[in-house]
Wavefront OBJ file of the C-alpha trace (Angstrom):
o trace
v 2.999 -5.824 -31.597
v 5.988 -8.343 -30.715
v 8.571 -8.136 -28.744
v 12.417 -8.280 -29.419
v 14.666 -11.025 -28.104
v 16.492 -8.511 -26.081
v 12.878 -6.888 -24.673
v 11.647 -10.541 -23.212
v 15.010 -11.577 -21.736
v 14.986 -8.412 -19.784
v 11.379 -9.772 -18.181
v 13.292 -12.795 -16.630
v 14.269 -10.723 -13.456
v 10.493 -9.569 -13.036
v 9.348 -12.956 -13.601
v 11.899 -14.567 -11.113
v 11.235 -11.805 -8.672
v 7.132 -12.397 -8.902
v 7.696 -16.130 -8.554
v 9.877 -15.715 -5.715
v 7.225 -13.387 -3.954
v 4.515 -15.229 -4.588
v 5.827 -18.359 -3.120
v 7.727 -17.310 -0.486
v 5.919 -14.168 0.142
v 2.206 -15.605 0.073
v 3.406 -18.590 2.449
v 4.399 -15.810 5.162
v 1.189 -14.221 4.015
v -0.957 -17.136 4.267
v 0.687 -17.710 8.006
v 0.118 -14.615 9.424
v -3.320 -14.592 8.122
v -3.940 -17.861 9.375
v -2.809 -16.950 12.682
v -4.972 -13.606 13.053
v -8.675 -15.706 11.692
v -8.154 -17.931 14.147
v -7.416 -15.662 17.046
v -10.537 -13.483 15.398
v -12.819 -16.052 14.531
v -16.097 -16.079 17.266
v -15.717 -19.546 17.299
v -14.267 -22.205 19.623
v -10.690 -22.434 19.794
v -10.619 -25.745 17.582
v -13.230 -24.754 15.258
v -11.762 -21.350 14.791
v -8.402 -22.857 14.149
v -10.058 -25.655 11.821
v -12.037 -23.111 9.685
v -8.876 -20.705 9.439
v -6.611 -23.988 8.320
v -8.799 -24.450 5.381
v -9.220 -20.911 4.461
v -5.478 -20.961 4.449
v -5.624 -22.801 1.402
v -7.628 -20.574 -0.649
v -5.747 -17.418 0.697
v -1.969 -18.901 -0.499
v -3.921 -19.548 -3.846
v -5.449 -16.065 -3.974
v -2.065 -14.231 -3.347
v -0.105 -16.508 -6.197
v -2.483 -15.561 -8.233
v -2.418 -12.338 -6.964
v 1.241 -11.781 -7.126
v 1.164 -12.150 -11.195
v -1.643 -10.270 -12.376
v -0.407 -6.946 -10.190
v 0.647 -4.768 -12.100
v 3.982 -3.847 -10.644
v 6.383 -5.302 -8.312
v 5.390 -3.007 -5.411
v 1.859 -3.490 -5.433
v 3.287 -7.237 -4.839
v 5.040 -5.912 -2.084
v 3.011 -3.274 -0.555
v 0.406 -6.263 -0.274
v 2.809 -8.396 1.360
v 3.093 -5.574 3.910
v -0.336 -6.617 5.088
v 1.200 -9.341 6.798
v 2.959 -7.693 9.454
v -0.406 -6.395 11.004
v -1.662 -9.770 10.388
v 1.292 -11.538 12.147
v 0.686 -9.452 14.923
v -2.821 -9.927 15.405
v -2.381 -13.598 15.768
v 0.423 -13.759 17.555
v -0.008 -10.981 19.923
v -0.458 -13.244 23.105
v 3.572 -14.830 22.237
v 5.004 -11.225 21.429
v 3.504 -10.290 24.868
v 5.032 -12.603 26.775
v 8.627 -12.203 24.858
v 8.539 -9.086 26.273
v 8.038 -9.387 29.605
l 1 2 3 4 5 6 7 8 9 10 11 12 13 14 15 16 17 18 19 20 21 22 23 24 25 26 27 28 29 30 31 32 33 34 35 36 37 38 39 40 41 42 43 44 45 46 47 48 49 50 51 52 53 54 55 56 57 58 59 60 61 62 63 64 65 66 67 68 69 70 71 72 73 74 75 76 77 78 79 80 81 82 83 84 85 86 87 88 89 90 91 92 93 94 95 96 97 98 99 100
């Protein structure tokens, strides 16, 4: 089955709003998950830090890749939620002492 001219501009918006999740989105991702392996790794302080830094590689990868083949917009986002636990897990020791 093919598609009409005026069916595959209308994909334009999804596609602009996927890349612009998946970039932007999976960087902030990526971060916060960073930041939460290394504070969870059982590992020395540099070597947790080291191993998370490299995993952050495959994770920004993962949630590009990620961010096209869901199959809607707010699975996208709903997985981009995840972050916010993540953030704070990693950076729980700074959000404590904004606090005080």
């Amino acid at each position: 089955m093919t598609r009409s001219v005026s069916q595959s501009r209308s994909a334009w918006p999804d596609i602009a709003a996927r890349t612009a999740l998946a970039v932007l989105g999976g960087y902030a991702f990526t971060y916060a998950a960073t930041a939460a392996l290394a504070r969870l790794l059982p590992l020395d302080r540099v070597d947790a830090l080291t191993t998370a830094s490299l995993l952050s590689f495959m994770v920004y990868l993962v949630f590009i890749l990620w961010a096209f083949a869901a199959a809607s917009l707010r699975r996208v986002l709903v997985g981009l939620s995840i972050a916010v636990p993540l953030a704070v897990i990693g950076f729980w020791p700074q959000l404590l002492e904004a606090l005080r």
